[in-house]
C-alpha positions in Angstrom: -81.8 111.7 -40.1 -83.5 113.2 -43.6 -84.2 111.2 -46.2 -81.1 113.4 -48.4 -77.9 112.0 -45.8 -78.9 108.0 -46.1 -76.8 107.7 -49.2 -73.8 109.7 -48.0 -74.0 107.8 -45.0 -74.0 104.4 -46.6 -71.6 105.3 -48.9 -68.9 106.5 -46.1 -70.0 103.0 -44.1 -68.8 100.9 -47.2 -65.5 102.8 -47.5 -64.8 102.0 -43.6 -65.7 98.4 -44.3 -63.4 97.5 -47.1 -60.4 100.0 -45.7 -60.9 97.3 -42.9 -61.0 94.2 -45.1 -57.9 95.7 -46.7 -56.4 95.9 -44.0 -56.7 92.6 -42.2 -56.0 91.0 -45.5 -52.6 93.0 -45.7 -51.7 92.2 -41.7 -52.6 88.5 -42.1 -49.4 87.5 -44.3 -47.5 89.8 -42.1 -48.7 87.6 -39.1 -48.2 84.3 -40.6 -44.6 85.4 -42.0 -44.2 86.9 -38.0 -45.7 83.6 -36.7 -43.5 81.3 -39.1 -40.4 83.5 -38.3 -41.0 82.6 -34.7 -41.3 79.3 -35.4 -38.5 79.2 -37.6 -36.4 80.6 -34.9 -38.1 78.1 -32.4 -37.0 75.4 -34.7 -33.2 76.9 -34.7 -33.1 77.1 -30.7 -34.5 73.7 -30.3 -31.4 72.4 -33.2 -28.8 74.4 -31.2 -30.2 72.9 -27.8 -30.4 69.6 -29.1 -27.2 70.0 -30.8 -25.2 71.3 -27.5 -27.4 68.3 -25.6 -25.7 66.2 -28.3 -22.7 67.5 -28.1 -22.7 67.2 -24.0 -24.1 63.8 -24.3 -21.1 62.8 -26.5 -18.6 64.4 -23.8 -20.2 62.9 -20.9 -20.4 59.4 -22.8 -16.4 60.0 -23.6 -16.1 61.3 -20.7 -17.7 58.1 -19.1 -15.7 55.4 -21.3 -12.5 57.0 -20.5 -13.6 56.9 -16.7 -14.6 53.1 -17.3 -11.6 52.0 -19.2 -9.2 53.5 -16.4 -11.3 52.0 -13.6 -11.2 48.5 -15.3 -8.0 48.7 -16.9 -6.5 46.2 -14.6 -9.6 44.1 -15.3 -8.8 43.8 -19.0 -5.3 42.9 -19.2 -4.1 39.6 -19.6 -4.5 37.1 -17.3 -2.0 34.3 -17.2 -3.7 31.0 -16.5 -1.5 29.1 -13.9 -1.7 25.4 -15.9 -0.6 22.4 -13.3 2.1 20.7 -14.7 1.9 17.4 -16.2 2.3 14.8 -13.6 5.5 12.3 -14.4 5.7 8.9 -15.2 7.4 8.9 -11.9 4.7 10.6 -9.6 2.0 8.2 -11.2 3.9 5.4 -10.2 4.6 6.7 -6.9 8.2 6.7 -6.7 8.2 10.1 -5.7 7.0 8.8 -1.9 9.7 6.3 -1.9 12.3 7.4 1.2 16.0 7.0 0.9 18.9 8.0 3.6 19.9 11.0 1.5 16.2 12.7 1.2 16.9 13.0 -2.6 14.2 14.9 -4.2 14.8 12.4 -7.3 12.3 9.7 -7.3 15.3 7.6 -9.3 18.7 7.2 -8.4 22.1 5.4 -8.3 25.6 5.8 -7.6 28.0 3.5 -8.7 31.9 3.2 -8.1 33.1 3.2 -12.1 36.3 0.8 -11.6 34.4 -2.1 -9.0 30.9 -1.4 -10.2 30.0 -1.3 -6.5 26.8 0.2 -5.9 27.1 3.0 -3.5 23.6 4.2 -3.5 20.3 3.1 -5.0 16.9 4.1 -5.1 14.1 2.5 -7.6 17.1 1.8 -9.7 15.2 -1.1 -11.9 12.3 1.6 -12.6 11.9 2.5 -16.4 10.9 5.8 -17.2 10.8 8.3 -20.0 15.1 9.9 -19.9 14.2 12.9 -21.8 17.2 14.6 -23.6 19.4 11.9 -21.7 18.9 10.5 -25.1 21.0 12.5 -26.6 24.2 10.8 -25.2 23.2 7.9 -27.4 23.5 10.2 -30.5 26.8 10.8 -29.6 27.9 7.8 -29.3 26.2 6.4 -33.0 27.1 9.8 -34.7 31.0 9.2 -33.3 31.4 5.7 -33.6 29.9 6.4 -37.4 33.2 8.6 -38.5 31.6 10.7 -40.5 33.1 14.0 -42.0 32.5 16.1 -38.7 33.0 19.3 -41.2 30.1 18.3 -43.5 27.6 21.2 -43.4 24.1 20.3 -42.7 21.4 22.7 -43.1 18.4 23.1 -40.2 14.7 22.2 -41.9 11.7 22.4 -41.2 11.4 18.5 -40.1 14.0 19.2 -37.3 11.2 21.5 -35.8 9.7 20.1 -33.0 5.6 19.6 -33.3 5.6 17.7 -30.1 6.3 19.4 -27.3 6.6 22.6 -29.5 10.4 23.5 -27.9 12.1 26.4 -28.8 15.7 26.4 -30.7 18.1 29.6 -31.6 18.6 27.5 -34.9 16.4 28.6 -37.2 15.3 26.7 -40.3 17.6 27.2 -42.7 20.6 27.8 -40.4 23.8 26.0 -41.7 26.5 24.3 -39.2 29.0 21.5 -39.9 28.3 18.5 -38.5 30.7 18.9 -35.4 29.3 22.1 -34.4 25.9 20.3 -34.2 26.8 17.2 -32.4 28.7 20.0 -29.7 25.2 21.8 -29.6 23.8 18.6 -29.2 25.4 17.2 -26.2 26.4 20.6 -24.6 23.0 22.8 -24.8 20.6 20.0 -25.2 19.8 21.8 -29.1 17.1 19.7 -30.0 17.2 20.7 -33.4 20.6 19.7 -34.0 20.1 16.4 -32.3 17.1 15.7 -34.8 19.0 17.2 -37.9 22.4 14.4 -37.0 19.5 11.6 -37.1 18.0 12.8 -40.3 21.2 13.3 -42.2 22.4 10.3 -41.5 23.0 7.9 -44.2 19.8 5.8 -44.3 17.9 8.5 -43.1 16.1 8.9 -39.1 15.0 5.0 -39.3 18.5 3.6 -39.7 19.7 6.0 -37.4 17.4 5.0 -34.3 17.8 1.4 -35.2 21.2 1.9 -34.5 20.3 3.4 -31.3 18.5 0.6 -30.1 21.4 -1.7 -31.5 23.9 -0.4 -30.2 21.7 -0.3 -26.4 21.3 -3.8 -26.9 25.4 -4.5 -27.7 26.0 -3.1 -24.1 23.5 -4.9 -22.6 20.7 -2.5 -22.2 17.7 -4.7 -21.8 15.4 -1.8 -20.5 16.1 0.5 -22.6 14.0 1.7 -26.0 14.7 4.6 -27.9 11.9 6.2 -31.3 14.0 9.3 -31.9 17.2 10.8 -31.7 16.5 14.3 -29.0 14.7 12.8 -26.1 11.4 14.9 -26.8 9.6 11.4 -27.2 8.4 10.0 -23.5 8.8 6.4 -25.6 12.6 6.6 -25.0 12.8 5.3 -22.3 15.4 3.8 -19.7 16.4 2.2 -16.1 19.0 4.1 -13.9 20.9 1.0 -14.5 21.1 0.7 -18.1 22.0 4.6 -18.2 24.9 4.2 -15.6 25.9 1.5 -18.6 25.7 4.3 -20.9 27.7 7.0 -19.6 30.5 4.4 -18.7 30.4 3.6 -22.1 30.5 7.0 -23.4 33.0 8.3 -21.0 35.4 5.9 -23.3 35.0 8.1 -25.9 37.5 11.6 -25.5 35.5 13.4 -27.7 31.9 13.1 -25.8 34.0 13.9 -23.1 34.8 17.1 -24.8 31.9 18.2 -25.5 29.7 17.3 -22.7 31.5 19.3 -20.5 32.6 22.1 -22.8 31.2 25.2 -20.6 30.6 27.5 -23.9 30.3 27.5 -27.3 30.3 30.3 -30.5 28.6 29.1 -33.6 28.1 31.8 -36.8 25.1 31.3 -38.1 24.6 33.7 -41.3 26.4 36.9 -40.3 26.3 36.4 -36.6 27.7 34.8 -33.6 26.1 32.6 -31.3 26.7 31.7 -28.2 25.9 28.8 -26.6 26.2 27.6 -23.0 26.0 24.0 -21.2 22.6 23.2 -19.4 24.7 21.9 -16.4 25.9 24.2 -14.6 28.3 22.2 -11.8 30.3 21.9 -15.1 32.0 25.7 -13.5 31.8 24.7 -10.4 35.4 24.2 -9.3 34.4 21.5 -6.7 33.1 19.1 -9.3 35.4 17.2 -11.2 33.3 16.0 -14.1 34.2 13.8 -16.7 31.2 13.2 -18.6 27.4 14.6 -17.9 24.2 15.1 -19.0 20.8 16.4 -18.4 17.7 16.3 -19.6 13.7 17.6 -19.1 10.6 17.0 -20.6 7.3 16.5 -18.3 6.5 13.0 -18.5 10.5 12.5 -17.2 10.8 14.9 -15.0 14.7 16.8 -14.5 17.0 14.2 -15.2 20.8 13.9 -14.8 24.0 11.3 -15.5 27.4 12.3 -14.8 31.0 10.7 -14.5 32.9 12.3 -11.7 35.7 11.9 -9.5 34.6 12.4 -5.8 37.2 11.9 -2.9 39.1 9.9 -5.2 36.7 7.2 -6.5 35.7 7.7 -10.0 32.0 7.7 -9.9 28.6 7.2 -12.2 25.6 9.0 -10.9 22.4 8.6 -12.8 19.5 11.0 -11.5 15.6 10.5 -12.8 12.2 12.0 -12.3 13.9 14.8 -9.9 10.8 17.1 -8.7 12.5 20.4 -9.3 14.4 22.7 -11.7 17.4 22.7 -9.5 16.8 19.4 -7.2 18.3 17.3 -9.9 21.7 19.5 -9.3 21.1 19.5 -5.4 20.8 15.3 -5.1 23.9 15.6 -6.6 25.5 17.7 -4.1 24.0 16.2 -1.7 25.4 12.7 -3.1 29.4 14.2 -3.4 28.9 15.3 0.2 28.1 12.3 1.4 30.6 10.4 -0.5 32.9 12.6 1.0 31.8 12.5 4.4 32.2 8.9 4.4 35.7 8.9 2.7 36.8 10.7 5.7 35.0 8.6 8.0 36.9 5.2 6.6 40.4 7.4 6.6 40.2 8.4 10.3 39.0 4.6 11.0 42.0 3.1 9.3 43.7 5.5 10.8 43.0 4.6 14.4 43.1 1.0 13.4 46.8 1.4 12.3 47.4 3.6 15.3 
């Protein structure tokens, strides 16, 4: 190469070379915008991925409660704790393993003829245990011997509301009732409320009433018995079947406790409705039963409890019916009591019979 092309030559080089710096300087922002626009749209696939994995996570995990809930469902619902009841004063003194000739499921009981005062049948009859609402027929007979105005309205409060045993009533604090519908409720449906609201009202007030309880146990010769309160809720009122047999003789002397212990029914309005009200004995329908007077009564510590005044095969009778082990037993010693009453009845007929023969 002469001496004359060196400078062309170099000159033409140097245009290549900055063309070529040009050119990678104008590419590289291109590339970077390419390689950030790729890694923008990276960044977008891996949100929409994550986002539909989110999304599928969230479906499975409702997908998986809902699937848990329906298997356990049964798992979570209530369960009703099966509480033992609370032994009597009865069982504790085991009266209940006491035999008789009847099998009576009652760990107390008597029968008495109501004219002789023969005793017919006994079993633990000198026992004293808690009567439960047998208390009641004592209210009767203070609230009836009192004469007060039976059509004096008395309104329920919230001291006739039983914090004790926590019993339920249909009469609701403030309900209104004279004082003869409450002494029916009392002695018909065992209304604890109205029981406690006759004590409380009485002139004197609840102390003067239960001392007349206890006064008037003691005028008939009541030595076992003790009474704290006027509805039987107490286990401190307590009784023998014997003194209770002196009870219901002595309120069977009264027409009106007659009444209304065996009244089957009973409407009441309270406010702008009617209530009915039905007795807690049922053999008071029961067209075999001739009942006079009657009673029952339940709380735990007495167990189901029952006194009536009947006639059976002619003989007026007093049965009186403690710490009975069932809900229906106290009604089935009963039966099983009339039956045998019967029984024998016939038995002395056919023998006088044969003797006259």
């Amino acid at each position: 190469m002469s001496s004359s092309e060196s400078p062309v030559l170099n000159r033409l080089l140097q245009i290549v070379a900055v063309f070529t710096c040009s050119v990678t300087l104008l590419a590289a922002p291109a590339h970077a915008a390419q390689r950030k626009k790729v890694e923008i749209q990276k960044t977008h696939t891996s949100s929409a991925v994550a986002k539909r994995s989110s999304v599928k996570t969230v479906r499975v995990a409702r997908a998986s409660k809902t699937k848990i809930s329906a298997k356990s469902r049964a798992a979570m619902r209530p369960v009703v704790a099966i509480i033992p009841a609370k032994p009597s004063f009865g069982e504790l003194a085991g009266l209940h393993g006491a035999p008789d000739a009847l099998a009576l499921k009652s760990s107390v009981a008597l029968v008495i003829d109501q004219d002789t005062r023969e005793v017919l049948f006994s079993k633990n009859d000198q026992a004293i245990l808690p009567i439960a609402s047998i208390t009641k027929l004592m209210t009767g007979v203070v609230i009836n011997e009192a004469h007060l105005p039976m059509d004096e309205e008395i309104t329920i409060t919230q001291d006739d509301v039983d914090t004790e045993k926590r019993s339920r009533s249909r009469l609701t604090v403030g309900s209104t009732l004279s004082r003869g519908e409450l002494l029916h409720l009392a002695l018909m449906s065992s209304e604890n409320r109205a029981a406690h609201a006759l004590g409380r009202t009485y002139p004197g007030g609840l102390p003067t009433f239960v001392a007349l309880m206890n006064a008037k146990a003691k005028g008939l010769g009541m030595k076992d018995t003790r009474y704290v309160e006027p509805t039987g809720l107490s286990s401190d009122n307590q009784s023998s079947a014997r003194d209770l047999a002196t009870l219901v003789n002595a309120a069977y002397n009264e027409p009106t406790l007659r009444e209304l212990t065996t009244s089957q029914g009973y409407q009441v309005e309270i406010g702008s409705r009617m209530m009915q009200f039905n007795n807690t004995n049922r053999l008071v329908k029961n067209p075999d039963w001739d009942i006079g007077l009657q009673k029952t009564g339940f709380i735990n510590e007495a167990g189901q409890c029952l006194v009536l005044q009947a006639k059976v095969a002619g003989r007026k009778l007093i049965m009186v019916f403690l710490d009975s082990a069932g809900k229906l037993s106290r009604i089935a010693d009963a039966e099983r009591v009339r039956h045998w009453v019967e029984a024998n009845h016939m038995m002395t007929a056919r023998t006088a019979v044969k003797i006259a023969g």
